[in-house]
Residue frames as a rotation matrix with the C-alpha (Angstrom) as fourth column:
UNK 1
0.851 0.394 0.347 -3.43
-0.026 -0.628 0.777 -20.67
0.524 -0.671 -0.525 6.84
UNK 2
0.857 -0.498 -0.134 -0.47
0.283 0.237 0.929 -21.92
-0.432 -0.834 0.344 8.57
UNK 3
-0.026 -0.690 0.723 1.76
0.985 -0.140 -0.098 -20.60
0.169 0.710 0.684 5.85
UNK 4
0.369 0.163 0.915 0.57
0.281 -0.958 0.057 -16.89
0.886 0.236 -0.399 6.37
UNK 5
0.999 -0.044 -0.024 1.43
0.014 -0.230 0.973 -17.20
-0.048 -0.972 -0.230 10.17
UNK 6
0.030 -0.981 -0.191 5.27
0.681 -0.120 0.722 -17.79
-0.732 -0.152 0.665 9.37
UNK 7
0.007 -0.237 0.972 5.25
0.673 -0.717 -0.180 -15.42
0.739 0.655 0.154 7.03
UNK 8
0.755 0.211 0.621 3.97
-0.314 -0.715 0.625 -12.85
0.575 -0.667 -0.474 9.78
UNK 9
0.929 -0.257 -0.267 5.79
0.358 0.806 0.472 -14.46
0.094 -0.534 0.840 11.72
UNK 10
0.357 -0.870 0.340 9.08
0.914 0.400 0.063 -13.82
-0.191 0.289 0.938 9.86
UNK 11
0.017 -0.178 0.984 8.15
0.465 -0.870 -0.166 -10.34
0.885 0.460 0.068 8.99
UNK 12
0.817 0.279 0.505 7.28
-0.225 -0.653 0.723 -9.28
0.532 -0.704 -0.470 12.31
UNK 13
0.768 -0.637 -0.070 10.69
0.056 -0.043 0.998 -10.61
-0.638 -0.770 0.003 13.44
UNK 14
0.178 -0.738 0.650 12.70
0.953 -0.036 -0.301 -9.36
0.245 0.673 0.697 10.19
UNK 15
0.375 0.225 0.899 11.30
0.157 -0.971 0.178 -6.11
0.913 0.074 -0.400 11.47
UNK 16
0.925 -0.214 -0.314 12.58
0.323 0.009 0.946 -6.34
-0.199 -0.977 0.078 15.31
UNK 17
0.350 -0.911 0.218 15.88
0.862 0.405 0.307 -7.51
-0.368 0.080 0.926 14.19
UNK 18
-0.244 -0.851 0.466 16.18
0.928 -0.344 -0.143 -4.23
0.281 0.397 0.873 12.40
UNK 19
-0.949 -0.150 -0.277 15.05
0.273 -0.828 -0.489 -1.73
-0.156 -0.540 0.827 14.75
UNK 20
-0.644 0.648 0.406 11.75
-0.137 -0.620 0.772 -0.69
0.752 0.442 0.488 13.16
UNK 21
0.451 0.734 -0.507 9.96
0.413 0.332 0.848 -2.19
0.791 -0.592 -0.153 16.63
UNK 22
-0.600 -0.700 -0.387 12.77
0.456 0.098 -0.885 -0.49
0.657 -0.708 0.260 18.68
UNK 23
0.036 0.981 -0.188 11.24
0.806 0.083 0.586 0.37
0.590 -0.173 -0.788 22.11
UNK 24
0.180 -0.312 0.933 10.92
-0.373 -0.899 -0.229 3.47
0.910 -0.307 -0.278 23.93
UNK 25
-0.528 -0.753 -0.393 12.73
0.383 0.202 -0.902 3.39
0.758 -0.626 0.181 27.49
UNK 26
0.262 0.805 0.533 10.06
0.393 -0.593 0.703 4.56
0.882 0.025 -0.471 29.69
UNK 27
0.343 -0.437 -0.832 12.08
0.907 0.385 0.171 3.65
0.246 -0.813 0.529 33.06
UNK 28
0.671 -0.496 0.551 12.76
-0.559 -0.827 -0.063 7.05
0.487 -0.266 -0.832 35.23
UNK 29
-0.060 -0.997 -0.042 15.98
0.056 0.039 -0.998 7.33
0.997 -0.062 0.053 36.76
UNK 30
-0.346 -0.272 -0.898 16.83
0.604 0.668 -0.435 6.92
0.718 -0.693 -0.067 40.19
UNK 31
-0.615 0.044 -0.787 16.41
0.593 -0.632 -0.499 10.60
-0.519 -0.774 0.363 41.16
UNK 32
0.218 0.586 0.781 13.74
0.936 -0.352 0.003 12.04
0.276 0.730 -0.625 38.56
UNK 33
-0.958 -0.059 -0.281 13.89
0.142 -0.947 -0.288 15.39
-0.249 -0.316 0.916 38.20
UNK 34
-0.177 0.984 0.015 10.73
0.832 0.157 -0.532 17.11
-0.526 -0.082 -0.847 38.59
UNK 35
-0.541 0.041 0.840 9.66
0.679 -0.568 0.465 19.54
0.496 0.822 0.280 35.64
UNK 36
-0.500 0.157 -0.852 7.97
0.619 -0.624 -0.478 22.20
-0.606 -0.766 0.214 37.24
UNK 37
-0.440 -0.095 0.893 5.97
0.889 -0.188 0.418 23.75
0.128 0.978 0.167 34.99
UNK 38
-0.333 0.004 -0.943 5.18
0.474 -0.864 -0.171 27.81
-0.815 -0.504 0.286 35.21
UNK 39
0.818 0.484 -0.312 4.07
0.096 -0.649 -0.755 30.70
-0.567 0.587 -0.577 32.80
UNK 40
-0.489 -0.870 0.057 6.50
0.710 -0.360 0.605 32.16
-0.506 0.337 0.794 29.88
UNK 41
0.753 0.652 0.091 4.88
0.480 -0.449 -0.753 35.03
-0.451 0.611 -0.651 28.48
UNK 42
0.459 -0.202 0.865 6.38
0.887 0.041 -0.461 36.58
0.057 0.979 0.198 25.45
UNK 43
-0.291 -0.398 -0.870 8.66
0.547 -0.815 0.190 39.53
-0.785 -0.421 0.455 25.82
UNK 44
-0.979 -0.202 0.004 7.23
0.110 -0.521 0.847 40.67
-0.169 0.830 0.532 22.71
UNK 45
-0.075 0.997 -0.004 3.16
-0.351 -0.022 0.936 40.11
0.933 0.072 0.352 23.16
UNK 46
-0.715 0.031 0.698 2.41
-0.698 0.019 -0.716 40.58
-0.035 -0.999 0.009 27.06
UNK 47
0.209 0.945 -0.252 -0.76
-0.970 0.169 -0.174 38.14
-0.122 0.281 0.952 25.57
UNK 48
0.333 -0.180 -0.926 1.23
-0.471 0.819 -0.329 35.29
0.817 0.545 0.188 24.06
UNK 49
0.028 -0.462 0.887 1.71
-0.993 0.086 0.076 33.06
-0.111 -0.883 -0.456 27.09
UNK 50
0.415 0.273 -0.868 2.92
-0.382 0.918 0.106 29.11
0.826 0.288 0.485 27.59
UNK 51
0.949 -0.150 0.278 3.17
-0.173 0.487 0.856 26.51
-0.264 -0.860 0.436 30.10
UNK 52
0.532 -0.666 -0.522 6.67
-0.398 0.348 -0.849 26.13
0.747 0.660 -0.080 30.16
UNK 53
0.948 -0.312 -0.060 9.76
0.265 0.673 0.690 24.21
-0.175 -0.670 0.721 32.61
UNK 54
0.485 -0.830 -0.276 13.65
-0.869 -0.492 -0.047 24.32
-0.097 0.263 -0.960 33.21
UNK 55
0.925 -0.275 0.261 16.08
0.186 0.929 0.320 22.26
-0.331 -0.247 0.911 32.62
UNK 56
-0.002 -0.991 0.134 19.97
0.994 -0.018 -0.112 22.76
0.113 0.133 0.985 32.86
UNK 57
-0.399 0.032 -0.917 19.22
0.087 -0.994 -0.073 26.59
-0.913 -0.109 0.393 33.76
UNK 58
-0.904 0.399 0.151 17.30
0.027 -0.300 0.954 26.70
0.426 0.866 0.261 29.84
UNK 59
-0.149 0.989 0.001 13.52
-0.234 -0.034 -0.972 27.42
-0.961 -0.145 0.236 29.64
UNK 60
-0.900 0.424 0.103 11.40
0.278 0.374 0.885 25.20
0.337 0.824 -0.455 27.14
UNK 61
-0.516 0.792 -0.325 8.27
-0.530 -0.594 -0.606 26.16
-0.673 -0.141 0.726 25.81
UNK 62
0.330 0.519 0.788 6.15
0.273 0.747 -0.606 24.20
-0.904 0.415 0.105 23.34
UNK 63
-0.367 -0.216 -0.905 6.91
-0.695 -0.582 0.421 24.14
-0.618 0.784 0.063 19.78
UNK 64
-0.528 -0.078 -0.846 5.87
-0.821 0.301 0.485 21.27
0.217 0.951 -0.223 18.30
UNK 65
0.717 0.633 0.291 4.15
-0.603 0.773 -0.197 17.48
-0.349 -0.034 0.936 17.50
UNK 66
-0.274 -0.438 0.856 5.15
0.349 0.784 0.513 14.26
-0.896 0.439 -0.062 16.13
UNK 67
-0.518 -0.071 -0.852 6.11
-0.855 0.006 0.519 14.48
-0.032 0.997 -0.064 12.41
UNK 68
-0.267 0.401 -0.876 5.75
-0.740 0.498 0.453 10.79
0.618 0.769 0.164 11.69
UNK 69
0.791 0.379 -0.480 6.46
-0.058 0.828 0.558 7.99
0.609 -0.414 0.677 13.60
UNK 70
0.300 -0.847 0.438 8.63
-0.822 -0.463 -0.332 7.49
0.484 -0.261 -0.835 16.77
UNK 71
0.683 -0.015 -0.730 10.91
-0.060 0.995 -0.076 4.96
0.728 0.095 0.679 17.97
UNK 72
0.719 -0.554 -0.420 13.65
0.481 -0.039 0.876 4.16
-0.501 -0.832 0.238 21.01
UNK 73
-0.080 -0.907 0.414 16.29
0.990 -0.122 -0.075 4.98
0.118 0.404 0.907 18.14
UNK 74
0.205 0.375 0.904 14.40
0.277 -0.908 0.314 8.91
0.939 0.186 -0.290 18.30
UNK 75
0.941 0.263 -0.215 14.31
0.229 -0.024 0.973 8.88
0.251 -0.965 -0.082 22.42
UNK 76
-0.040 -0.956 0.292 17.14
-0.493 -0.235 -0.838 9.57
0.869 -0.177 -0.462 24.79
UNK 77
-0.556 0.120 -0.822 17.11
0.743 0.515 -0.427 8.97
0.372 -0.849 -0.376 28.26
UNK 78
0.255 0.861 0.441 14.51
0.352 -0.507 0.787 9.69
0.901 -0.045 -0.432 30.26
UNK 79
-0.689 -0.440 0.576 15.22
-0.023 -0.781 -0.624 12.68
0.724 -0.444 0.528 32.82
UNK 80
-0.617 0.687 -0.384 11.59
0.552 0.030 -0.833 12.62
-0.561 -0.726 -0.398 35.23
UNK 81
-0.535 0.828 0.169 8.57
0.820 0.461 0.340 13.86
0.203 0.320 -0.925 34.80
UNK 82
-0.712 -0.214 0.669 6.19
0.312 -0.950 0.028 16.90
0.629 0.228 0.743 35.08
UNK 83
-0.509 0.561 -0.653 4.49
0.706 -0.163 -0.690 18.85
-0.493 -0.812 -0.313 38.07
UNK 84
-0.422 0.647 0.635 1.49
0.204 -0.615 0.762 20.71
0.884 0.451 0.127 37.11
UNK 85
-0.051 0.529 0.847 -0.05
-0.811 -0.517 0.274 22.66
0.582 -0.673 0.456 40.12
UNK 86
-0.287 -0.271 0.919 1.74
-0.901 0.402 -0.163 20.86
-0.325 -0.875 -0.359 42.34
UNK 87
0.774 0.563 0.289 0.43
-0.441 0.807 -0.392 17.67
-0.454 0.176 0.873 40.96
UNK 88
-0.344 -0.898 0.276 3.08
-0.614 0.437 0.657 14.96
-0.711 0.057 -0.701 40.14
UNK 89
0.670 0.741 -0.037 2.00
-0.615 0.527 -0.586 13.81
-0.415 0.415 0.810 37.00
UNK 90
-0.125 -0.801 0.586 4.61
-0.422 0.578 0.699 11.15
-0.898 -0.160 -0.410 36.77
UNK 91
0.318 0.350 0.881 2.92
0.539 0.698 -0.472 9.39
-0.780 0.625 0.034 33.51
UNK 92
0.994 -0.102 -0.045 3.93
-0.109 -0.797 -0.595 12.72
0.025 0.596 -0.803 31.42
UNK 93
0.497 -0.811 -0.307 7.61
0.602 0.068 0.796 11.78
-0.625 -0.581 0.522 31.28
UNK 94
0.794 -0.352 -0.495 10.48
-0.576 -0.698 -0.426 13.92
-0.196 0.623 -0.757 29.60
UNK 95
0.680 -0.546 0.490 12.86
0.686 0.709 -0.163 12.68
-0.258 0.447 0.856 27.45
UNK 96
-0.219 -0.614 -0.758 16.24
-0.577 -0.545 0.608 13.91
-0.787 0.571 -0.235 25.10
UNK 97
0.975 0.220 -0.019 16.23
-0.072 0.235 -0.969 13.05
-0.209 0.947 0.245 21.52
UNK 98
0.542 -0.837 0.077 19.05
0.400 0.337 0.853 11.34
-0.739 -0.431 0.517 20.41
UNK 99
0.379 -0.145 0.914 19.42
0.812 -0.422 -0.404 13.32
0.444 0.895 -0.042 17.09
UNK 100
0.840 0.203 0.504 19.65
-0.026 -0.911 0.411 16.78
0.543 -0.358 -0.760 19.54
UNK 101
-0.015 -0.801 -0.599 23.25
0.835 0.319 -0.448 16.68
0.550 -0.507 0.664 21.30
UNK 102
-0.875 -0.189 0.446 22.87
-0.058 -0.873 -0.485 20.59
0.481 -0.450 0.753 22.77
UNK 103
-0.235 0.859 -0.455 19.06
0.962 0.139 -0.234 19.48
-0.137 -0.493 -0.859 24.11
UNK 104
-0.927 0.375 -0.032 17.70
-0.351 -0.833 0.428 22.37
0.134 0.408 0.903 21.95
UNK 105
0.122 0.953 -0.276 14.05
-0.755 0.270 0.597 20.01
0.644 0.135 0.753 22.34
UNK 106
-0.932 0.013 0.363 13.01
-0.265 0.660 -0.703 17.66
-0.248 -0.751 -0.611 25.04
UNK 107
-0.688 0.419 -0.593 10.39
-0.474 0.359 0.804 15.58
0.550 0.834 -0.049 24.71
UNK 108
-0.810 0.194 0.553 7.42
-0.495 0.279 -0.823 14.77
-0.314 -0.940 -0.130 26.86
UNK 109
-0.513 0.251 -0.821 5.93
-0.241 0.876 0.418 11.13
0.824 0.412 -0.389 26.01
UNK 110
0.252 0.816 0.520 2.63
-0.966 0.184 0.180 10.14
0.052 -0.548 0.835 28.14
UNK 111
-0.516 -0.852 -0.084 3.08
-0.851 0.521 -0.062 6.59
0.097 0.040 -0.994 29.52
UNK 112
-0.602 0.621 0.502 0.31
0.497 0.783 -0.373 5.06
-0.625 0.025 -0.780 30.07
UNK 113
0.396 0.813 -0.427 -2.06
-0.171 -0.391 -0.904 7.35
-0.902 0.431 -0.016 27.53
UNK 114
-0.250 -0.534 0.808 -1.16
0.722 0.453 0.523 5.51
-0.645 0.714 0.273 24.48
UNK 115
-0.011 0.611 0.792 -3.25
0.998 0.051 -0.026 8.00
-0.056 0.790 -0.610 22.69
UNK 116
0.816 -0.257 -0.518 -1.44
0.117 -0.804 0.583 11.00
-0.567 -0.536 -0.625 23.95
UNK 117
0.868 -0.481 0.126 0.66
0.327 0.361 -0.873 12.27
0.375 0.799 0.471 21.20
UNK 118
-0.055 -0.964 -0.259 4.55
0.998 -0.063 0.021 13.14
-0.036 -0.257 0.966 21.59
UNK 119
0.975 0.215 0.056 4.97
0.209 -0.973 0.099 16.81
0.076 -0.085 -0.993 22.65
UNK 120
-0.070 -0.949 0.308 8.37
0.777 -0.245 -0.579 18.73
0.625 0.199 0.755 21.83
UNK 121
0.869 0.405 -0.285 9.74
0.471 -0.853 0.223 21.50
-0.153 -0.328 -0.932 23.45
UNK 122
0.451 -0.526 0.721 12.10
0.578 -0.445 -0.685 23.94
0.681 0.725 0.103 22.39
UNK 123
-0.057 -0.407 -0.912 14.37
0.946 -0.315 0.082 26.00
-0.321 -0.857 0.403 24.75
UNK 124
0.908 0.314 0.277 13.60
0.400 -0.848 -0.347 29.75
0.126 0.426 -0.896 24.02
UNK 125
-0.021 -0.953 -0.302 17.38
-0.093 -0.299 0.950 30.57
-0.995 0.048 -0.083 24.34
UNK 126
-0.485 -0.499 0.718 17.38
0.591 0.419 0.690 28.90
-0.645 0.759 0.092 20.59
UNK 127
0.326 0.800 -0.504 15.17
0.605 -0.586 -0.539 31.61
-0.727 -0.129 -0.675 19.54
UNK 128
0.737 -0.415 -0.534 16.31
-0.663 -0.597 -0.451 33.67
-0.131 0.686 -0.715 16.34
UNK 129
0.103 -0.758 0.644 18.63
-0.592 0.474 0.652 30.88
-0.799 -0.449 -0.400 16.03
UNK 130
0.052 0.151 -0.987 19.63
-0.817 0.575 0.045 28.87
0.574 0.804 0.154 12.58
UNK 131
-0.618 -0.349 0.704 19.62
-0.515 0.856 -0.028 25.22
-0.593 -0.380 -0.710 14.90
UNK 132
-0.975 -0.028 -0.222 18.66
-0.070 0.980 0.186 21.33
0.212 0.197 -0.957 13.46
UNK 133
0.062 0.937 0.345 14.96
-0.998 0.063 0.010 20.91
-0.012 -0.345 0.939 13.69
UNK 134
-0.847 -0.340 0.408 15.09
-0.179 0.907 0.382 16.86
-0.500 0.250 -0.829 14.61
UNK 135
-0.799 0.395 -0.453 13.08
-0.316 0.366 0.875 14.83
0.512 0.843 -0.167 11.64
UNK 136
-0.497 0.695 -0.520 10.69
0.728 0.660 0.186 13.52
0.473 -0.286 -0.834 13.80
UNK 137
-0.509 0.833 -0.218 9.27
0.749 0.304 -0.589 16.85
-0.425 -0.463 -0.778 14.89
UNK 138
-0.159 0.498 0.852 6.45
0.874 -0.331 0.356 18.98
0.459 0.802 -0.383 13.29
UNK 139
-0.908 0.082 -0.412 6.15
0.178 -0.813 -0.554 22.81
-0.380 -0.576 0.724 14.67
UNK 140
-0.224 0.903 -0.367 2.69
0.789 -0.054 -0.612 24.02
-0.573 -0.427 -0.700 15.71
UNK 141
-0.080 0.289 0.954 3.31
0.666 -0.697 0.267 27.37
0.742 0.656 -0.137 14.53
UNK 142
0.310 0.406 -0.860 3.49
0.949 -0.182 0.256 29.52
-0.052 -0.896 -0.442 17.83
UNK 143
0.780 0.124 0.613 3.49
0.488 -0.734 -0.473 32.52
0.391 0.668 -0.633 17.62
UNK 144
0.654 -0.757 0.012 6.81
-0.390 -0.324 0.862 33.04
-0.648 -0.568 -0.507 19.98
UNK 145
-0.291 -0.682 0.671 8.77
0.303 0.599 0.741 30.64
-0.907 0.419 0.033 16.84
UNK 146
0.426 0.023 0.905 7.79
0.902 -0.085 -0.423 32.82
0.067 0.996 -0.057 13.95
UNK 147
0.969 -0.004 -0.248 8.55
0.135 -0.828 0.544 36.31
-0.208 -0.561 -0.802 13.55
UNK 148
0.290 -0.947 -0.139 12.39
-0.470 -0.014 -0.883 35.48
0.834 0.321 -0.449 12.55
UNK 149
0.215 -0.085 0.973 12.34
-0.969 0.108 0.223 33.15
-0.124 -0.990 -0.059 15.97
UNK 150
-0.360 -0.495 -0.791 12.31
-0.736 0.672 -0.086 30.18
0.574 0.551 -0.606 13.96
């Protein structure tokens, strides 16, 4: 029995040591910015609407889930958090992705709902665009990212 604990042991700190435990950063910044979040409705289907937010003068809209698994090495820094009807939901934070250097996707990671999966968004500027989908996320299928929207 006491043999199987250093084993665990050894694995569960062969794994730290090389990143596979790295941790997300949950820690807002001094001045959060607050996501606002508002309508986008499709210029192409007065029907197809989504909650969506700015950031840097861009507008993101959903596009996606978690592919597989994520880790701090996936994360950037976190940026603040999102208002829904007025409501500061501070636990809903947004992130960059360090794979994403033009923040074509932000990421909004639930902090205390462990069971809340990772949600992408996509800036609709990147629209008809060939850009980098990062590896870690899976698209929904919306119907504003097909169509030759990518």
């Amino acid at each position: 029995m006491r043999k199987y604990a250093i084993l665990l042991t050894a694995v569960a700190l062969l794994f730290a040591l090389t990143g596979c435990f790295s941790a997300i950063d949950y820690t807002l910044p001094q001045n959060p910015t607050e996501f606002i979040t508002e309508t986008f409705v499709n210029p192409d289907d007065s029907e197809d609407t989504y909650a969506s937010f700015e950031y840097n003068g861009r507008t993101y809209i959903p596009y996606g889930t978690l592919k597989n698994r994520i880790s701090g090495n996936d994360i950037g820094q976190c940026l603040g958090y999102i208002v829904q009807d007025g409501e500061k939901l501070t636990d809903a934070r947004v992130f960059t992705l360090k794979d994403d250097t033009g923040n074509s996707f932000l990421a909004v990671l639930t902090y205390e709902g462990f069971m809340d999966p990772p949600f992408f968004y996509r800036a609709v500027d990147t629209a008809g665009k060939d850009i980098a989908i990062p590896k870690i996320v899976d698209s929904l299928g919306y119907d504003f990212w097909k169509d030759g929207n990518n």
